[in-house]
C-alpha positions as CSV (number, residue, x, y, z in Angstrom):
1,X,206.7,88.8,91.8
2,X,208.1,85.3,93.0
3,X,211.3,86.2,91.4
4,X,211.8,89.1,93.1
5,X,210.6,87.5,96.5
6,X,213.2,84.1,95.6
7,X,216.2,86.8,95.2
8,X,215.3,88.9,98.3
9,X,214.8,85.3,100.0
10,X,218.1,83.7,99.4
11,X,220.1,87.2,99.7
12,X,219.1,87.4,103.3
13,X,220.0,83.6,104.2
14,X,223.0,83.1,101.6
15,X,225.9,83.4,104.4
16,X,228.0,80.3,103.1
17,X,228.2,79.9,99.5
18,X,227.9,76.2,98.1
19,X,231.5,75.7,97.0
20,X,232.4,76.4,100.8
21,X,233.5,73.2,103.0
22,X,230.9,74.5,105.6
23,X,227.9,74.0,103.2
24,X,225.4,71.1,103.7
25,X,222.6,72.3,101.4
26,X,219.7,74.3,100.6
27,X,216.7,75.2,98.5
28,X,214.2,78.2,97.9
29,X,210.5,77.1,98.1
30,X,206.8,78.7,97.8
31,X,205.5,79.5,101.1
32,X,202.5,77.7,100.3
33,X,204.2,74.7,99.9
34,X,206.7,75.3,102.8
35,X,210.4,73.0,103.7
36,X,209.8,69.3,104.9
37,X,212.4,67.1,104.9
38,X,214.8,65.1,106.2
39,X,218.5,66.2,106.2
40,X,221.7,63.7,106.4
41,X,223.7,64.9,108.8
42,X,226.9,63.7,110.9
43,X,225.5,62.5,114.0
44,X,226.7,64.5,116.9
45,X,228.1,67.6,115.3
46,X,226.6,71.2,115.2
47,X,225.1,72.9,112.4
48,X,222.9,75.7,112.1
49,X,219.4,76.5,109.8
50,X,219.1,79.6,108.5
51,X,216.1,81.0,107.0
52,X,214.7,83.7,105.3
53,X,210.9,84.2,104.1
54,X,210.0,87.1,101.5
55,X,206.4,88.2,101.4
56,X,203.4,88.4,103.9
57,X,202.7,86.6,106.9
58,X,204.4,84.1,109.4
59,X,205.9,80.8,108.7
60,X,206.4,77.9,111.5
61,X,209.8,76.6,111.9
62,X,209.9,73.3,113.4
63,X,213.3,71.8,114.0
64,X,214.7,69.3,117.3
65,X,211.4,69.7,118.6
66,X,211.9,73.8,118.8
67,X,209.1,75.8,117.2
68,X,210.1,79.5,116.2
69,X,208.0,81.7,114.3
70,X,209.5,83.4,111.1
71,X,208.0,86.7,109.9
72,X,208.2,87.2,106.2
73,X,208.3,91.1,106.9
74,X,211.7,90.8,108.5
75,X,214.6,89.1,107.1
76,X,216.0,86.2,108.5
77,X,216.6,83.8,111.6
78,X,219.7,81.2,112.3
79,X,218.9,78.6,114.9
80,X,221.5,76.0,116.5
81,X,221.2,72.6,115.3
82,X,223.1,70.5,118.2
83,X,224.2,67.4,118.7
84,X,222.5,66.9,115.5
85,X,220.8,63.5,114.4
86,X,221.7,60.9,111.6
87,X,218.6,62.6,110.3
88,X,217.1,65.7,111.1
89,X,213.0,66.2,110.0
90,X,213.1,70.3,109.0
91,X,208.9,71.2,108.9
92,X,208.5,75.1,107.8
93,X,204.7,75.3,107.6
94,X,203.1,78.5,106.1
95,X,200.4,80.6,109.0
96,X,197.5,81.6,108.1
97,X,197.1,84.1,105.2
98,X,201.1,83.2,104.5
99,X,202.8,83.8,101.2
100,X,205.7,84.7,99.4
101,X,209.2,82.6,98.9
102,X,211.3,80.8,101.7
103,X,215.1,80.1,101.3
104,X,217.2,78.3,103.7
105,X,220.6,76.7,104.4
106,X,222.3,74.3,106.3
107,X,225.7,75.0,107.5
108,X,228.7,72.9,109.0
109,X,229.2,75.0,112.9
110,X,233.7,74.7,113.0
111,X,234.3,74.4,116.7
112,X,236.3,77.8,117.9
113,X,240.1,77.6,117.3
């Protein structure tokens, strides 16, 4: 079942593949155990989180301070990271009665040409 969760995850989040200049990085995780950590970024750019969860419940996506609530039920959600930090903390905290598989990604934002 977590297989199957882990593919649906990362199909709904997977915009930029790795090998693309606009990838930063990202991972697939138990709800359970939910996303902290710090990410390296360029301080002052924009980037963007996507996520996906795969299963039941809610998760809690903490990110510049922001809190947004990701349903597992339905698919994804891309927030703006801007003006980003040297570091950004990423906290995705399972709700209540939560499970399933998260994916998520970081992704370069190229100013508009």
């Amino acid at each position: 079942m977590e297989d199957e969760q882990g593919k649906r995850a990362k199909t709904a989040v997977a915009i930029v593949p790795p090998d693309d200049p606009l990838f930063l990085e990202s991972g697939l995780e138990r709800v359970a155990d939910g996303v902290h950590r710090r990410s390296a970024l360029e301080q002052g750019e924009n980037y963007k989180l996507s996520a996906a969860c795969a299963g039941q419940g809610s998760m809690k996506v903490v990110i510049q301070g922001r809190a947004t609530r990701l349903p597992c039920e339905e698919g994804a959600l891309s927030l703006p990271i801007e003006r980003a930090p040297a570091q950004l903390p990423i906290d995705i905290t399972a709700e209540a009665g939560a499970s399933g598989m998260i994916a998520w990604q970081i992704t370069r934002v190229t100013a508009p040409t």
